[in-house]
N, C-alpha and C positions, 0 to 999 in steps of 0.2 A: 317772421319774428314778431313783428306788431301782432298779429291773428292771434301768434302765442300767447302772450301778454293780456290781451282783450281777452280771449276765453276764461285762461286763469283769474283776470280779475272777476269778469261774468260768475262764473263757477264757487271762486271764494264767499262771493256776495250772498249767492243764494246756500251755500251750504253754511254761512250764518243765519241768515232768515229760517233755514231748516232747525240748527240750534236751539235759537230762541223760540221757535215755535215749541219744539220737545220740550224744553226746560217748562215753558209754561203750562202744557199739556200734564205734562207730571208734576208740575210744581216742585221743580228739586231747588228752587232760591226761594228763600225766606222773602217774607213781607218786611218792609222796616215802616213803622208807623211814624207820623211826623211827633214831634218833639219843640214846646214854645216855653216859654219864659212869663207869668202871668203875672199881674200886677201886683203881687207882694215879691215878684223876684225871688220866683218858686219855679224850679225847672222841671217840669212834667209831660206828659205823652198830651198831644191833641186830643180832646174830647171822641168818645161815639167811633172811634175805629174800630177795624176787627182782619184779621190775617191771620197766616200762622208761620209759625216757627220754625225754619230748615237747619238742621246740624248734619253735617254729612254730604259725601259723595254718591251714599246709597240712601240716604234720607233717615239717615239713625236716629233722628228723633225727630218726629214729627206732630205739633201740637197746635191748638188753634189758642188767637190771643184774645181781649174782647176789652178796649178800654174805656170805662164806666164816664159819669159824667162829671167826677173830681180828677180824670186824668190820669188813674191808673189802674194795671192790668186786673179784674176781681168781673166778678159775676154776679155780682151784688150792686146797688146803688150807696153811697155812707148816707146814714141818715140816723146821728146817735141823734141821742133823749135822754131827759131823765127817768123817764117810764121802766126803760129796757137798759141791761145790761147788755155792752161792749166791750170787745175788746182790737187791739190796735195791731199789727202789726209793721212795722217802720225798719225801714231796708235797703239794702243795695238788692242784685238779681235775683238772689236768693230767695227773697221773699215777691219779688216782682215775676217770678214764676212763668217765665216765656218758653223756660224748657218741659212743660204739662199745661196739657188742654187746663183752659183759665175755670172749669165749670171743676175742675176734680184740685181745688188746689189748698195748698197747706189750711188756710182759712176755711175752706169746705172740712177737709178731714177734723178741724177742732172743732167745727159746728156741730159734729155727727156724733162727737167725743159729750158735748157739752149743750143737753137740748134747750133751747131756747133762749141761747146767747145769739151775739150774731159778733161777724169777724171781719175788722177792715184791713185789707192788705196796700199799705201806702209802700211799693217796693218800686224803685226806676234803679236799671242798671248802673255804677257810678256811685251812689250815695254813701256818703262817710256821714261820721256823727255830725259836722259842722253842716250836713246837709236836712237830716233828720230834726235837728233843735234848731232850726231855723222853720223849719215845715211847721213844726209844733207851735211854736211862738208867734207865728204869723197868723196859724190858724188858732189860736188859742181858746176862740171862744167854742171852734167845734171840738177842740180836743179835749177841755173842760168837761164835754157833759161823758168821754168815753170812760169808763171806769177800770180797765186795765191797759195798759200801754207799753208791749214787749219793741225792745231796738237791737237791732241786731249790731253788732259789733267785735270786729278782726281788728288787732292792735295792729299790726303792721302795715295795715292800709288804711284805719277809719281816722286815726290820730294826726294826719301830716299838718295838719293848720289850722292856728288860733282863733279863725273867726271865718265865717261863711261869705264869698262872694261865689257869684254864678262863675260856672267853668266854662270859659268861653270855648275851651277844644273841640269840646261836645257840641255846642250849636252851631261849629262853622260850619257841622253835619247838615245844618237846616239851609244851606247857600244854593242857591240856584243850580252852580257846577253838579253840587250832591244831589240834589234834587230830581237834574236830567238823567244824571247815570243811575241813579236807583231803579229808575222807570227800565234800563237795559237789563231785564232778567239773566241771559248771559253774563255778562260783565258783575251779575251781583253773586251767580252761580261761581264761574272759575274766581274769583276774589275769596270765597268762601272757603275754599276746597283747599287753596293754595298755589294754582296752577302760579298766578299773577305774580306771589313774589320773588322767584329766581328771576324772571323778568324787571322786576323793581329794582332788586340787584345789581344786576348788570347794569340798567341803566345807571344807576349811582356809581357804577365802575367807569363806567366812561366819563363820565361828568365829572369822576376825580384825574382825570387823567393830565399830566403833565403838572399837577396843583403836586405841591409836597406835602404832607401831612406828619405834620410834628407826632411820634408814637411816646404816650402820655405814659411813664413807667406804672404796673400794677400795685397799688396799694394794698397794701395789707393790712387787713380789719382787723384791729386788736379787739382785746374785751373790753378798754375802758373804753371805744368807740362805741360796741353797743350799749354800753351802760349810759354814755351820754347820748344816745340816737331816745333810747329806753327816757331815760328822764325829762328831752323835749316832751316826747309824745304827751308823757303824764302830766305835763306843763302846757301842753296845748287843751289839754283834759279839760283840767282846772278852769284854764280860760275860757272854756264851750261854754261850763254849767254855771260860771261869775255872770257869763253875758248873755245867754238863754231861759237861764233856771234850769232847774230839774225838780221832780215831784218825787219825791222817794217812798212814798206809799204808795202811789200808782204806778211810776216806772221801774219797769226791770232790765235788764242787757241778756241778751241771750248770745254765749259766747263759747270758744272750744278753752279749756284751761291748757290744754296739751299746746297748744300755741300762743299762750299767753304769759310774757314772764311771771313770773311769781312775787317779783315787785309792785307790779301794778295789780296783780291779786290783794296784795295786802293790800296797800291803797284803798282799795275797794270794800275792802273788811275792815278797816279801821276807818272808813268815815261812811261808813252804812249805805252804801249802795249793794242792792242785790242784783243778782244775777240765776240767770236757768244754764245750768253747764252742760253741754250735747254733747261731749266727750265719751263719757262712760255708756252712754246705751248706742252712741255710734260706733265706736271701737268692741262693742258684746258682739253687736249683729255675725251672725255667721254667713251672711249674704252679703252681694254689695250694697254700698248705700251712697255711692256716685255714679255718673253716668259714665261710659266708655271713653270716651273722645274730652272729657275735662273734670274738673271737680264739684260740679254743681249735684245737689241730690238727685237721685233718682226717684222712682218715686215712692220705694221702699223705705230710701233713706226723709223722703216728707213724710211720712206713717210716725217715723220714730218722731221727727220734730213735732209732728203735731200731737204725737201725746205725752211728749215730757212739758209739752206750754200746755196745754190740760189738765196733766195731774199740778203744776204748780198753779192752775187755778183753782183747781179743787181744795188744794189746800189753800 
């Protein structure tokens, strides 16, 4: 029975070592690039990295990343002027484009639209507006000489709070613990896929065991709740652009209106901020214009963004 046990554990050991060798041979686990906190208290990717991008069990998308020497994902160095026309783009993933090689990305396809502009992609996974006008603000004097400055912006997720501090959840990602497991290809591979969390489950099943948990009755979400959820966010709005500023000749929001109440439209049209609305040439498309596996563009659907922020530079 010992012999049993010794083998089996033998056996387990090396048919991991086999794993993690495949995984890495093929590279079916993403790179995750480090992530620091810099002295204006601006949360961005470590300098001069470069990886790529795993989505999938079969490798459905597969993209390399490249991060410049301000800290985010682009294939360019920023280096406005006042010589040269720029333009900005300011972002959560969307624009931070991990799901396409960094050399073919939204900022590339406006450059191709618009010769001899040039296109800075400031996108980190995560960024809401209080994250975006803090970037701006701190950077102020280099986003001064940019001459256009698109922000991307989803009401339901960019509005939750009045004022910007760093999100500490994100950088506990940067602790030692995370640090070591990252380095486990395996462990970064089945985490991705999903093997891990029935596993995570379960253990939280055991760990509740014998505890009693109180069952919290389901609420039910009236309309005045969204309307009061709806009038914080527009109240946290307010607050962003009291305590950041906003440039209304040089910034725009580039936003879906199909998911935007039509409160915070008006808002928006009665105190003169503009916007680029990707709605209508994303819902034309007769192709997809997200990827399989979540809602991020494809790269069909970046063709269409990068030429509706185009023609509204052109005009």
């Amino acid at each position: 029975m010992k012999k049993l046990f010794l083998k089996t554990a033998v056996y387990a050991i090396l048919i991991l070592i086999a794993l993690e060798v495949i995984v890495r041979v093929f590279h079916l686990a993403k790179d995750n690039p480090s992530r620091f906190v810099d002295k204006y208290k601006v949360e961005k990717w470590v300098p001069n990295q470069e990886g790529y991008s795993v989505t999938g069990n079969r490798r459905q998308n597969f993209s390399k990343f490249y991060i410049n020497n301000s800290g985010y994902n682009s294939y360019r160095e920023f280096t406005p002027s006042e010589e040269k026309i720029e333009i900005a783009l300011v972002g959560d993933s969307f624009i931070e484009g991990f799901h396409q090689n960094y050399y073919n990305s939204i900022g590339k396809k406006i450059e191709k639209r618009l010769a001899g502009i040039e296109v800075y992609e400031y996108g980190y996974a995560g960024y809401d507006l209080a994250d975006q006008l803090h970037l701006i603000s701190v950077y102020k004097e280099t986003f001064d000489k940019i001459d256009h400055i698109v922000l991307g912006l989803k009401f339901e997720n960019d509005l939750l709070r009045d004022k910007y501090q760093v999100v500490q959840d994100r950088m506990h990602l940067e602790s030692p613990l995370y640090k070591k497991a990252r380095k486990i290809k395996l462990l970064v591979y089945t985490q991705n896929i999903g093997i891990l969390q029935p596993l995570w489950k379960l253990a939280g099943r055991l760990m509740s065991i014998g505890k009693k948990r109180k069952k919290e009755p389901e609420k039910v979400i009236t309309k005045e709740d969204i309307e009061a959820k709806h009038l914080t966010y527009i109240k946290n709005f307010k607050s962003l652009i009291d305590l950041y500023g906003y440039d209304k000749e040089r910034f725009v929001f580039l936003l879906d209106t199909k998911i935007t109440p039509q409160l915070f439209l008006d808002y928006l049209h009665d105190n003169s901020f503009k916007y680029i609305d990707m709605h209508p040439p994303l819902n034309a498309s007769k192709l997809p214009t997200t990827l399989i596996y979540d809602r991020h563009w494809n790269n069909h659907g970046r063709e269409i963004i990068a030429e509706i922020i185009a023609d509204y530079i052109k005009e």
